[in-house]
C-alpha positions as CSV (number, residue, x, y, z in Angstrom):
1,X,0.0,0.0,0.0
2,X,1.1,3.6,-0.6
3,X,1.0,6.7,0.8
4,X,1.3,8.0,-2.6
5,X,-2.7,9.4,-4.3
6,X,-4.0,8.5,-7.4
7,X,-3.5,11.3,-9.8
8,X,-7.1,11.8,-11.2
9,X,-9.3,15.0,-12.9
10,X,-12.9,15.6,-12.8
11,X,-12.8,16.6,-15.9
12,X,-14.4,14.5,-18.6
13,X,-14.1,16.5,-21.7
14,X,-10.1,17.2,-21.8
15,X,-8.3,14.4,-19.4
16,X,-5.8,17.2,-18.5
17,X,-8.3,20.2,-16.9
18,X,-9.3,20.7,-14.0
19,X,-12.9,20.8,-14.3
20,X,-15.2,20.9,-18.2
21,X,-14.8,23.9,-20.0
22,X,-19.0,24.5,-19.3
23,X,-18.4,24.0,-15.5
24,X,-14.9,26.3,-15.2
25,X,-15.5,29.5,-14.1
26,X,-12.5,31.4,-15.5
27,X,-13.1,33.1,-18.3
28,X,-11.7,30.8,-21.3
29,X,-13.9,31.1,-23.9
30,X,-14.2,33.8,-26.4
31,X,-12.7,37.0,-27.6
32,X,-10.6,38.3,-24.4
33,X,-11.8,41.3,-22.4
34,X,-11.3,45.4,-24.6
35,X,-8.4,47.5,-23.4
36,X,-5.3,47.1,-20.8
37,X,-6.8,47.5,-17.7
38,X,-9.9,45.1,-18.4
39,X,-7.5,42.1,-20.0
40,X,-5.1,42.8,-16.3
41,X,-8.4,42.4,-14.5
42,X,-9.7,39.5,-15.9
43,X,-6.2,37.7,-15.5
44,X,-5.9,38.2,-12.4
45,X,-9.5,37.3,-11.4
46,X,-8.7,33.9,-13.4
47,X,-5.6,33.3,-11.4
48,X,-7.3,34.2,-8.1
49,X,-10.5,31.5,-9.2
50,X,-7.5,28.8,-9.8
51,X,-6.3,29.2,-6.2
52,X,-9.9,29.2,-4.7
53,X,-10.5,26.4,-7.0
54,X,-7.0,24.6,-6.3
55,X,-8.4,24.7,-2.2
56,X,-12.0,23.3,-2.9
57,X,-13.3,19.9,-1.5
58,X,-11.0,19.6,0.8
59,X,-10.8,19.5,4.7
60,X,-8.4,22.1,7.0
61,X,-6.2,19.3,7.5
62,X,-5.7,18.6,4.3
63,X,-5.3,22.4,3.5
64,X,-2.2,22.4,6.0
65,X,-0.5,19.5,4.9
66,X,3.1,20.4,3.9
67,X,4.7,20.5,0.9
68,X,8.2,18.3,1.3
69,X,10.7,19.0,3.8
70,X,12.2,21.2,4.7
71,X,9.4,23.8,3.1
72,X,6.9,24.7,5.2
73,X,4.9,25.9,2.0
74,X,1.1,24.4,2.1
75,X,-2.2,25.3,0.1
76,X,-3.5,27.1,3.5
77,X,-0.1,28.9,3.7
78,X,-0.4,30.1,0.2
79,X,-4.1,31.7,1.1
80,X,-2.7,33.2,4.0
81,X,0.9,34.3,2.0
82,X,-1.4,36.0,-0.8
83,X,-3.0,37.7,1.9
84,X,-0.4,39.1,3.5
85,X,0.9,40.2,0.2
86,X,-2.3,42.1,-0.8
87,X,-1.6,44.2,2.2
88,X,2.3,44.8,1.5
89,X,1.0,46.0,-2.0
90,X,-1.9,48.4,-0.2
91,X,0.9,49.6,1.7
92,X,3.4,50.8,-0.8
93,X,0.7,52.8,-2.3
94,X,-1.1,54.2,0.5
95,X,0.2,57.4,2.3
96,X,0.8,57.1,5.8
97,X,2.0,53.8,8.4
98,X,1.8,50.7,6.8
99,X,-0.8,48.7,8.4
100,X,1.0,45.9,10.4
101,X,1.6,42.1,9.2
102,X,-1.6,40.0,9.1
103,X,0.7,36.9,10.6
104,X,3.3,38.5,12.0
105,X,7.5,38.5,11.0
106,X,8.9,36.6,8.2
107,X,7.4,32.9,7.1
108,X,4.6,33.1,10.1
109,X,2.0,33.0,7.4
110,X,3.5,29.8,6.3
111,X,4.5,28.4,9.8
112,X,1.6,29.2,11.5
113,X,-1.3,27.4,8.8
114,X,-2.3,24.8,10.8
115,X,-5.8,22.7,9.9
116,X,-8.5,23.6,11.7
117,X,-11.6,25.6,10.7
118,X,-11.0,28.5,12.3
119,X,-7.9,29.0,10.8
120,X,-8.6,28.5,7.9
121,X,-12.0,30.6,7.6
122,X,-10.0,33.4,8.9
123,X,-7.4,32.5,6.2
124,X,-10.1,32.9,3.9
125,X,-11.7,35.9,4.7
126,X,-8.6,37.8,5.2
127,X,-7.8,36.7,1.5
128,X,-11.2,38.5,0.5
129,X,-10.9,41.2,2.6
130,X,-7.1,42.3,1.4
131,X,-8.2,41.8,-2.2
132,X,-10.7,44.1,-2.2
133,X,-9.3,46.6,-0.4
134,X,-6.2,46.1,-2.3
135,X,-8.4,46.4,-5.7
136,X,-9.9,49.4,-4.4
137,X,-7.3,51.1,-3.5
138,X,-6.0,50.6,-7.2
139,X,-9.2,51.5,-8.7
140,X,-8.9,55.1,-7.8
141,X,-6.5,55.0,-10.7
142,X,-7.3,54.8,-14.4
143,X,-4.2,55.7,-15.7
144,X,-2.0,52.7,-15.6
145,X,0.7,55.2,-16.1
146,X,0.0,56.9,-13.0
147,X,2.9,56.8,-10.3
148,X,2.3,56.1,-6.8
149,X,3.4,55.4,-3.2
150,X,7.0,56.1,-2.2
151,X,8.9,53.7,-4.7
152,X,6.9,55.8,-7.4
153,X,5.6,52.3,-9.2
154,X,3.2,52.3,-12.2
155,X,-0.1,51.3,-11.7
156,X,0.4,49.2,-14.7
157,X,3.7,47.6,-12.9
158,X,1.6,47.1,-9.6
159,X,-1.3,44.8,-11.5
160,X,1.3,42.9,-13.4
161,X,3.4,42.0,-9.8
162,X,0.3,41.0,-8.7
163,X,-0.8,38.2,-11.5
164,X,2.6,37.7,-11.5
165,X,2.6,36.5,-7.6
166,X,-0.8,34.5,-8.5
167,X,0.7,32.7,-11.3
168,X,3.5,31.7,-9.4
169,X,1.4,30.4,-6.5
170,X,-1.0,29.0,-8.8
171,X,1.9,26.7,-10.3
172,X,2.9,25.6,-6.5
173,X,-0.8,25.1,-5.3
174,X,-1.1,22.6,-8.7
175,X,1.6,20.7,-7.1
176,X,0.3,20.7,-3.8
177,X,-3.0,19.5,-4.7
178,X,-1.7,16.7,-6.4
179,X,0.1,15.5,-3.4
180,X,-2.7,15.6,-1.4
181,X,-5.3,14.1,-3.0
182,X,-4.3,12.8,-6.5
183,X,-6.3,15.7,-8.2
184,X,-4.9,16.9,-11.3
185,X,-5.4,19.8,-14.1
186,X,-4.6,23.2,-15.4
């Protein structure tokens, strides 16, 4: 016996997807969104549905299982990583004190994602929360050309870190999913 899962999809249509096209809720069909700003939204809400969907169906415990030693990287560590970076972005571009860590210093976003419910609800909602403050915050700006915060970074430069960081963790989270339960696709 092994400890090893069976990689498997739930998709039926295309062996190597994640879910059928008429069941995926990322926007993969059709003409891509009109203008710059549109196209970097719709990107990044795509990469944000793969994590979500990368988490679904499975239990806190599973969430927090570990990557391999000696990472302490996990699917729940990612959630709470992304949110912690949401607010480091809010932060360079916001006037003012930057609001404190979520998690605390360093990896404690990472070393502290332990499976259980609470944690990872909380995980969850600070994910939502950071995003849309984050996406408001950027919002106020419809020149992508625009420079802000102290660094004096584009608008346009700030969108394309964050996919960026999303695409990244979305590649890790594939990984991760497959090692806990088997469950394979794009």
């Amino acid at each position: 016996m092994s400890d090893v899962p069976e990689r498997w999809t739930q998709a039926s249509v295309y062996p190597d997807m994640w879910a059928d096209p008429g069941e995926d809720p990322r926007d993969n069909d059709g003409p891509g969104p009109d203008g710059e700003l549109e196209t970097l939204r719709s990107v990044l809400r795509d990469f944000r549905l793969t994590l979500e969907m990368k988490c679904q169906g499975l239990e806190p415990e599973q969430l927090a299982l570990r990557s391999v030693p000696p990472s302490t990287m996990s699917l729940l560590g990612l959630v709470r990583h992304l949110a912690e970076v949401e607010r480091d972005w809010r932060n360079w571009i916001v006037p003012g004190d930057p609001q404190p860590k979520l998690y605390g210093v360093r990896d404690a976003d990472f070393d502290g994602a332990a499976g259980t419910r609470d944690l990872v609800d909380g995980a969850f909602a600070d994910l939502a929360r950071e995003q849309a403050a984050t996406d408001a915050e950027l919002e106020r700006y419809s020149d992508l050309g625009t420079r802000v915060g102290e660094d004096r970074n584009s608008v346009r430069e700030l969108w394309v870190h964050r996919i960026e960081e999303y695409a990244r963790h979305c590649g890790h989270a594939d990984l991760l999913r497959e090692c806990v339960d088997g469950r394979v696709g794009q």
